[in-house]
N, C-alpha and C positions, 0 to 999 in steps of 0.2 A: 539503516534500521536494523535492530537485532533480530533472530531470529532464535524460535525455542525449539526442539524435536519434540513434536508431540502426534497426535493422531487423525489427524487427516490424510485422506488418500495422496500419494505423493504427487498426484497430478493436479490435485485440488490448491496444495501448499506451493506446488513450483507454477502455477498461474499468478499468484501472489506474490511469488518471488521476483517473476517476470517483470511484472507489471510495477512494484517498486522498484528492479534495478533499473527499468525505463523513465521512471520520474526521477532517479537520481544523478543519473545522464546525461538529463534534460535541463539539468540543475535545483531539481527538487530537494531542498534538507527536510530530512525527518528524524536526526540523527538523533533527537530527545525521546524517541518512539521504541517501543520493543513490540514486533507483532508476534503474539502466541498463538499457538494452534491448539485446540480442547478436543478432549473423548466427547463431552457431554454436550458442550455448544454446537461441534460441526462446523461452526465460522469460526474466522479469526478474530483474534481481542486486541487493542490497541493498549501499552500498558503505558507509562511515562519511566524512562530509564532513570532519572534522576528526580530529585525535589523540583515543583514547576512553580515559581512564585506567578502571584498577579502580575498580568501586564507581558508576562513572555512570551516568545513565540515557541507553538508547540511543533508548527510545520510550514512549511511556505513551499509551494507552489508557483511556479510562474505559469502569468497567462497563458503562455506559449501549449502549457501542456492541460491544459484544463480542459477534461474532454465532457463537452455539452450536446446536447440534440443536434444543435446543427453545426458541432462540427466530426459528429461521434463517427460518420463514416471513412475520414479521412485517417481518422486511427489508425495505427498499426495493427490495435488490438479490438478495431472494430469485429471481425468476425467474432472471437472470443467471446466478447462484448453481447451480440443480437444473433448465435448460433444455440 
């Protein structure tokens, strides 16, 4: 996933950074993704890096990393997550 410099505190954006380089690791592709960072929104934006026909895939996840209620504790990024 791309990344853009913009205005989030840097520990707000390297949470984000963290956390997709850990689904990418895992085997996450997001590679059609650009995540920005805005002065005016405070959150991140998901952008699409290239033209996204019907029917593509935008991201894929395996179940492995899909963090849910009952498995949210076992996360790495559980504290991060519910601190």
């Amino acid at each position: 996933m791309a990344w853009n410099n913009a205005a989030l505190g840097y520990n707000e954006q390297q949470k984000f950074k963290d956390l997709v380089s850990w689904l990418e690791r895992g085997g996450s592709d997001c590679s059609k993704l650009e995540l920005r960072f805005s002065k005016e929104s405070q959150r991140p934006r998901l952008y699409a890096k290239e033209d996204i026909e019907q029917g593509d895939s935008l991201l894929f996840i395996p179940k492995s990393q899909l963090i849910i209620v009952d498995k949210s504790f076992e996360s790495p990024f559980d504290t991060q997550i519910f601190s």
